[in-house]
C-alpha positions as CSV (number, residue, x, y, z in Angstrom):
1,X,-29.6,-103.3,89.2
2,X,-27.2,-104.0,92.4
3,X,-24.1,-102.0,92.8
4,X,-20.8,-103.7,93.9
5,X,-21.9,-103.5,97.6
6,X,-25.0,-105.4,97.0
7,X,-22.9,-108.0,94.8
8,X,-20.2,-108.3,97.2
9,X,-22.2,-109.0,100.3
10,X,-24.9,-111.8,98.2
11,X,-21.4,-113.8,97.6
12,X,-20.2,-114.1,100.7
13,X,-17.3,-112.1,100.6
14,X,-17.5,-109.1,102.8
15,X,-20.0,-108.9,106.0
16,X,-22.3,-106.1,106.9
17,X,-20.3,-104.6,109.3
18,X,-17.2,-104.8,106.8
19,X,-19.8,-102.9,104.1
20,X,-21.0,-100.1,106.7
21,X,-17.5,-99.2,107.7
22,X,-16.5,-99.1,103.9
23,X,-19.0,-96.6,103.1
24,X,-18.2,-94.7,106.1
25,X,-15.1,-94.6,104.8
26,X,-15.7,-93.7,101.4
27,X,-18.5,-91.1,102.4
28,X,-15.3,-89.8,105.1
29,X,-13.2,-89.4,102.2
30,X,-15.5,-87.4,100.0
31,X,-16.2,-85.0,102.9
32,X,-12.6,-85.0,103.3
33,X,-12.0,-84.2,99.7
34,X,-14.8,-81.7,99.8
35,X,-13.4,-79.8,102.3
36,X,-10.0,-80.0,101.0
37,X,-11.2,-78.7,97.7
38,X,-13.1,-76.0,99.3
39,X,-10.1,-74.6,101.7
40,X,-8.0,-74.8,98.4
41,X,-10.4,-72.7,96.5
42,X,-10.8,-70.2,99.6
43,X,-7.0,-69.7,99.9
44,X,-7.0,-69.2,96.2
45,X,-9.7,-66.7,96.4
46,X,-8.0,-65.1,99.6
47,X,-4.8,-64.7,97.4
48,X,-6.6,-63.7,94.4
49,X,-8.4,-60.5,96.8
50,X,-5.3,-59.8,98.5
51,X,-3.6,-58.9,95.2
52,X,-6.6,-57.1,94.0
53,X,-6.5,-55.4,97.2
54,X,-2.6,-54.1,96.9
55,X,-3.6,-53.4,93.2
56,X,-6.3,-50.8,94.4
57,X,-3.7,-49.6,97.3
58,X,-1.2,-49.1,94.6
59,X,-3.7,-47.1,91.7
60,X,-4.9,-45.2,94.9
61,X,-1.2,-44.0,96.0
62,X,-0.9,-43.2,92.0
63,X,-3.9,-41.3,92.0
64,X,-3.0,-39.1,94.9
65,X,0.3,-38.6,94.0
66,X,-0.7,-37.3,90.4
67,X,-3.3,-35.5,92.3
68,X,-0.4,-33.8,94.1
69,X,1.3,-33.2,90.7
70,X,-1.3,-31.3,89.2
71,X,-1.7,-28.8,92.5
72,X,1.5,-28.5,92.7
73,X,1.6,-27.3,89.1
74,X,-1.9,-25.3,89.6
75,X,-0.6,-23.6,92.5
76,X,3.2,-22.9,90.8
77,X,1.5,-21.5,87.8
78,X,-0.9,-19.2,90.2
79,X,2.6,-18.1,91.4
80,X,3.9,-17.4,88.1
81,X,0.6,-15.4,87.2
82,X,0.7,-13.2,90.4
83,X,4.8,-12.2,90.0
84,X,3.7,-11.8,86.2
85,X,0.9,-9.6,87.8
86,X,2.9,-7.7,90.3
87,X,6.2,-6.9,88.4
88,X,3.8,-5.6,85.4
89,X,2.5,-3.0,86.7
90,X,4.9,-1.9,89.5
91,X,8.1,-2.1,88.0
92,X,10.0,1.3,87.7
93,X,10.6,2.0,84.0
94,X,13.4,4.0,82.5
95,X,15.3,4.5,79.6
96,X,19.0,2.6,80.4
97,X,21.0,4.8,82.4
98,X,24.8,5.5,82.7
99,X,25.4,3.5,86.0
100,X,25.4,-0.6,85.3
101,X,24.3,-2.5,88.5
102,X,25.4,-5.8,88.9
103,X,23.3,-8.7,90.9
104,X,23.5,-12.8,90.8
105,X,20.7,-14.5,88.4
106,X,19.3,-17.7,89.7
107,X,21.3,-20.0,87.7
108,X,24.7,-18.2,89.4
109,X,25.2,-16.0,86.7
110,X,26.0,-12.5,87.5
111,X,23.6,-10.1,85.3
112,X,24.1,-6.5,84.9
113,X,21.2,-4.0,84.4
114,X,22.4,-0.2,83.2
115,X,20.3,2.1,85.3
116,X,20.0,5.8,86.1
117,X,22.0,6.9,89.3
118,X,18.8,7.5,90.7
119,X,17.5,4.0,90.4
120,X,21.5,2.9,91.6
121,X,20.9,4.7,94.8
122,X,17.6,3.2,95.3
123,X,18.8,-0.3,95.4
124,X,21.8,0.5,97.2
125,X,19.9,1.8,100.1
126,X,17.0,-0.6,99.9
127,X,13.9,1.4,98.9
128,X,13.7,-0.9,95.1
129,X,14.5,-4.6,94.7
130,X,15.8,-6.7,91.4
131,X,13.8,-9.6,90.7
132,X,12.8,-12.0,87.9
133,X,10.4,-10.7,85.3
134,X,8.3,-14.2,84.9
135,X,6.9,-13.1,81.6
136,X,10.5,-11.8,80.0
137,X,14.1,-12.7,80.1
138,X,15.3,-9.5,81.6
139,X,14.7,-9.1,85.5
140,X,13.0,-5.6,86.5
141,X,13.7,-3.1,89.5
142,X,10.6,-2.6,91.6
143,X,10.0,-0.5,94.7
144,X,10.5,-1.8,98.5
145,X,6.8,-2.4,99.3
146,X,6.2,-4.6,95.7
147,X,9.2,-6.5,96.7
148,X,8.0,-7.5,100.3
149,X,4.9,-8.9,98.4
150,X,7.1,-10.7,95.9
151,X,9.0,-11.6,98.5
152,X,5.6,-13.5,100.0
153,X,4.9,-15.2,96.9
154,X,8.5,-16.4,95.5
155,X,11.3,-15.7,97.5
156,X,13.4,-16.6,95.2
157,X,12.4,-14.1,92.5
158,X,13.9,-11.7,94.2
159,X,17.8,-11.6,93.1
160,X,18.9,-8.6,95.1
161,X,17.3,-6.4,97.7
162,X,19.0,-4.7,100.4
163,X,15.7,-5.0,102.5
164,X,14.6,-4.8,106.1
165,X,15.1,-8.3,107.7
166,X,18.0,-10.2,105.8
167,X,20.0,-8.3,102.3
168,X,19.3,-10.7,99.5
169,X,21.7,-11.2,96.9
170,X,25.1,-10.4,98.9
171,X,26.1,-13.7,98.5
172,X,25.2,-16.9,97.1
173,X,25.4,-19.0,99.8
174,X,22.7,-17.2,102.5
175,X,20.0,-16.7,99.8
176,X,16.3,-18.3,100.2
């Protein structure tokens, strides 16, 4: 069986040479081709891990930052637990007193507590605190050294304290 090459050079019609360079050229062109199909496939593949790349780069930066979350959360409710803790079993109970002492809640409200005189004068000259009471609605007075710790924890529990560095609960502005 001849192939057109064969046929084409019995008739006459093309010389050796002319046949040599032709399959050069053909065999030049599948090369060519080949290569070409090859560096199309690479750059498709290079795209294709690129995106799979910024894919994982994005899950990761999810991960971390829902890892963040959660500590955050953890280490807010370990907060919670130790005011809960600490306001339990130091807070100065009483029955409700004759004087009412008036302080600013965290959402700006001003909230009034009735207290003994006893208790009044404490606060007023710095030896108890008010602060939040995390496990009720009502805020508690607790004495000077409790409040330093709450302080630690949550400065912001504490909604009035006429305390050693900076009086807390003056005045909305300078709070912390």
């Amino acid at each position: 069986m001849q192939n057109l090459r064969d046929k084409l050079l019995k008739a006459g019609i093309v010389s050796e040479k002319q046949a040599k360079e032709a399959e050069r050229d053909q065999r030049a062109g599948t090369q060519r081709k080949h290569r070409e199909r090859e560096e199309a496939v690479s750059a498709e593949e290079q795209q294709r891990r690129e995106a799979f790349a910024a894919r994982e780069a994005e899950l990761a930066e999810e991960r971390r930052k829902e890892a963040a979350k959660k500590a955050e959360a953890r280490m807010q409710s370990e907060r919670a637990h130790r005011l809960r803790q600490l306001v339990d079993t130091h807070r100065i109970r009483e029955a409700p007193g004759e004087v009412n002492f008036h302080f600013v809640k965290r959402s700006g409200k001003v909230g009034r507590l009735a207290l003994s005189a006893e208790t009044a004068k404490m606060l007023e000259n710095g030896a108890a605190a008010v602060v939040e009471d995390p496990g009720a609605p009502e805020h508690a007075v607790v004495p000077a050294d409790v409040a330093k710790r709450i302080h630690e924890v949550d400065a912001q529990a504490i909604r009035f304290w006429f305390g050693p560095e900076k009086p807390i609960g003056f005045s909305d502005a300078g709070e912390g």
